[in-house]
Every structure is written in C-alpha cells, then in structure tokens.
C-alpha positions as a printed Julia matrix, in Angstrom:
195×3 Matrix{Float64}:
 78.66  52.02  92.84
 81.93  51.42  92.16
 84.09  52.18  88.83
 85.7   48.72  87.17
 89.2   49.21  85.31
 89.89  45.69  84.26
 88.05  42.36  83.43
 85.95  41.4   86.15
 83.95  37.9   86.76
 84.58  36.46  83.3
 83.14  39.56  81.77
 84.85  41.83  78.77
 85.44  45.81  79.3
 83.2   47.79  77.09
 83.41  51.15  77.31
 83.66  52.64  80.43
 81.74  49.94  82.89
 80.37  50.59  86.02
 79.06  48.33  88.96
 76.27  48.7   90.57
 74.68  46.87  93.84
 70.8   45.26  93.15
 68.15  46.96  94.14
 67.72  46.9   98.01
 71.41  46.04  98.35
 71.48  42.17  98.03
 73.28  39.79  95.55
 75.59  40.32  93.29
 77.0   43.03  91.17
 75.86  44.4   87.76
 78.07  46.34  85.07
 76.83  48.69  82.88
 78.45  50.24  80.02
 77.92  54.01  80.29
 79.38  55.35  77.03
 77.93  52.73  74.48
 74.46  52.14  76.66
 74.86  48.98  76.87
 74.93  46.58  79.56
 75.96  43.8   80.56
 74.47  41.45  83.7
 77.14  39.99  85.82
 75.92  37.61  88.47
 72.85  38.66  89.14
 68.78  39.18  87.51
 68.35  40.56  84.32
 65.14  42.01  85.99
 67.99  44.21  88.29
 69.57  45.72  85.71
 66.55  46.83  83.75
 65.48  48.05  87.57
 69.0   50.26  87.52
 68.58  51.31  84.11
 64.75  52.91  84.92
 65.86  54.39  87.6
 68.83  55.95  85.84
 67.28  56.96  82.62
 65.84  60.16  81.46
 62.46  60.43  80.67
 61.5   59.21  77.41
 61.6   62.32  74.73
 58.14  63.86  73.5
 57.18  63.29  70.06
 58.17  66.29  68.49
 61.75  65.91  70.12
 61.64  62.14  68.28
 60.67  63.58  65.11
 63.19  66.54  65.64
 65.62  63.69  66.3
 64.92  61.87  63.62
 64.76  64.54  60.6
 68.69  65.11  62.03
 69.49  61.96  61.86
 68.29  61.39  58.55
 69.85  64.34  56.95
 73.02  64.13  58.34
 73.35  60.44  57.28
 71.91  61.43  53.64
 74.62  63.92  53.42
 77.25  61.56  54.67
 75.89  58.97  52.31
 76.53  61.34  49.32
 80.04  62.04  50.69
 81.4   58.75  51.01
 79.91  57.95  47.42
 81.64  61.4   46.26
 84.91  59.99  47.62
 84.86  56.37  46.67
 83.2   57.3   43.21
 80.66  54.12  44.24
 76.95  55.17  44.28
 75.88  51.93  45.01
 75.2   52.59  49.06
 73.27  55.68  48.4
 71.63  53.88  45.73
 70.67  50.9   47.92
 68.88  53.7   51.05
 66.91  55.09  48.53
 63.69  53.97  47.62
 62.36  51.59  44.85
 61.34  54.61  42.03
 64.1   56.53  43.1
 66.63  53.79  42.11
 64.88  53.15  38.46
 65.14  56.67  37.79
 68.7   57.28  39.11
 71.0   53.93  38.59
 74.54  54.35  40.8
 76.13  55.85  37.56
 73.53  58.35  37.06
 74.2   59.45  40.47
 77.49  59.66  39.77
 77.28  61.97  36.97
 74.86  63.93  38.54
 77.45  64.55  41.76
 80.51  65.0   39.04
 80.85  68.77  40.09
 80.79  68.05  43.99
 83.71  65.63  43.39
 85.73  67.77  40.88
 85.54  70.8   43.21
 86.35  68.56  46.03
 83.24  69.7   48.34
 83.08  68.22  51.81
 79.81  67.22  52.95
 81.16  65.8   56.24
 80.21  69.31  58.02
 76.72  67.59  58.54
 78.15  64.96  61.49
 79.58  68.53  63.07
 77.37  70.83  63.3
 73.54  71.25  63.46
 71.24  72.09  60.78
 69.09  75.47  59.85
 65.97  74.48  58.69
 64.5   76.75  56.23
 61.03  74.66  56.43
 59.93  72.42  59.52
 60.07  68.7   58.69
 57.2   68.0   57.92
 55.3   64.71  56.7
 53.1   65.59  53.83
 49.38  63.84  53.32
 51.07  61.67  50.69
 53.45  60.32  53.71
 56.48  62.06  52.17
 58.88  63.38  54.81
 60.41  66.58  53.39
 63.85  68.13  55.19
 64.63  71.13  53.97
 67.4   73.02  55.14
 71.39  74.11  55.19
 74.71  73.32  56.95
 77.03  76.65  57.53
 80.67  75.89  55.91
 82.89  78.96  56.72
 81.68  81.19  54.72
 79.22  79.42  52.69
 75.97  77.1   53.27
 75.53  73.58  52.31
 71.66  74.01  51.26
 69.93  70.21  50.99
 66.24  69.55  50.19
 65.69  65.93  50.81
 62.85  63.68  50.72
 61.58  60.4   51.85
 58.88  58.15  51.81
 58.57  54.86  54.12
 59.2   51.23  52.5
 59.28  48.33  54.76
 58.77  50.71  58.33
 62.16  52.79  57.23
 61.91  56.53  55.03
 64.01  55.67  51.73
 65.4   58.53  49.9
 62.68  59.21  47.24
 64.31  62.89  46.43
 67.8   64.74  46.84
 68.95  68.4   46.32
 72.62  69.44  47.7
 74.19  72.78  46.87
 76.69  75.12  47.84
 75.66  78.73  48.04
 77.91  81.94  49.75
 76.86  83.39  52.85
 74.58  86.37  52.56
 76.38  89.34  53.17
 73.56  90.17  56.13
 73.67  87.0   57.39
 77.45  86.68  58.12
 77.66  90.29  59.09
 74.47  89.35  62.24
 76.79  85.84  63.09
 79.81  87.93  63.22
 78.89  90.9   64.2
C-alpha cells in the first residue's frame, strides 16, 4: 500500500487516495478514496477492488444499529431542513420532504407563519448536525407504518425538544408531522451534567 499525493495514471485526486496491490500481488494498482468511500479502479479489475474493499470493510451494522442510524439521520436533517427555511424565509424545501397530506394542510407560507417566532428570536437549530440526540421515546414504527422520533437536542442551557413523524411514500419516510420547541434545562438535570 502506498499513499498517492498527486495525479496518478490519468486519474483525478479525491480525497485522500490510496493504492493498493491486487489480490495475490499481481497487476496493476488500485486507488481508493478513503475519506469520501469512494473508489476509483486504476488499471486493473473492478472485481479487485470490490475484493480490497471486503476485505477492508467492517461488518455490515445489525438492524437495530440501521434503524438507530436512520431515526438520526432523519431528525437531524428535519431540523436542518427547518433551519435553512427559518433563515432563507423559503419553506418550499421543507415543504417538498414532507409528505402529500402534510403539504395540503401546511402550504410553504403556512409553514412560515407557523415558524415566525423561531425566526424572530433568532433560534439556531443547527445544534442537531453537532451533537447527538436524547430520545425521550425509542423510534419506533407504529402499526399504521408511521415512524415517530421523539426527542431533544441540549443547547447550553436549554433543550431543543422535536416530535417528528413520518410515513413512507415512494420507499422514502416524508414528514407527515413536526413539533420543535425550546424549553430551559431542568434545574436537576443541569445540576447531574454539571455536577
């Protein structure tokens, strides 16, 4: 294995790349992008490099760990959503990952009355990307197939509570319910993280 600083063999740097021999030793050289997981065949089988990556890999994540994964992901991007909106006054994006009774009941402007407060007291969401999440409730998928996150970020002092829900369309969860609020820290609660 060697580490590659520059172009090599007609193919562009992305990320950090690395090449590695085939399997067994023989042939050419393969590059593989560590930090944006992709890669990139130089010279040599596609069936080497998918050869290196199982042999590099971790192994695949259990279920729960998906779903675990996957409630994060969609809160965090929910919350981001709602941020950008809050700073570009345009509901339309949040609108548009939401799903089809959602977005009769609550056109962009609706939304954007209903988020009025978080705007004028210039709340920012953006501590979802940073930190992890308390759940208050595990996510859980009701019989109906609605997925229900219900949690809260810690800001300083204070908790950014959200209750979110979705419901699949097309193979993707659409926002089909949102609840964001600020509340302050219980007294107890600061005291135990501080303390």
């Amino acid at each position: 294995m060697k580490d590659l600083s520059s172009h090599q063999g007609g193919a562009a740097a992305v990320g950090r790349l690395v090449a590695v021999r085939k399997p067994g030793g023989t042939g050419g050289w393969h590059l593989a992008a560590l930090a944006t997981g992709v890669m990139i065949a130089a010279g040599g089988s596609a069936a080497a490099v998918i050869a290196w990556h199982e042999q590099t890999q971790k192994p695949i994540p259990s279920q729960a760990s998906h779903a675990q994964g996957q409630a994060l992901f969609l809160a965090r991007s929910t919350l981001l959503a709602l941020q950008h909106a809050n700073v570009t006054q345009d509901y339309r994006v949040l609108w548009q990952l939401s799903a089809p009774a959602f977005q009769n009941s609550n056109p962009p402007q609706r939304l954007s009355d209903i988020f009025a407060e978080f705007r004028q007291r210039r709340l920012d969401l953006s501590v979802a990307a940073l930190s992890e999440p308390h759940w208050l409730e595990a996510p859980t998928t009701g019989a109906d197939g609605h997925l229900a996150l219900k949690g809260y970020f810690r800001i300083g002092g204070r908790r950014l509570h959200f209750d979110l829900v979705f419901v699949p369309v097309d193979r993707l969860w659409k926002l089909s319910g949102i609840s964001v609020f600020v509340r302050e820290e219980p007294m107890h609660a600061a005291l135990a993280r501080d303390g």
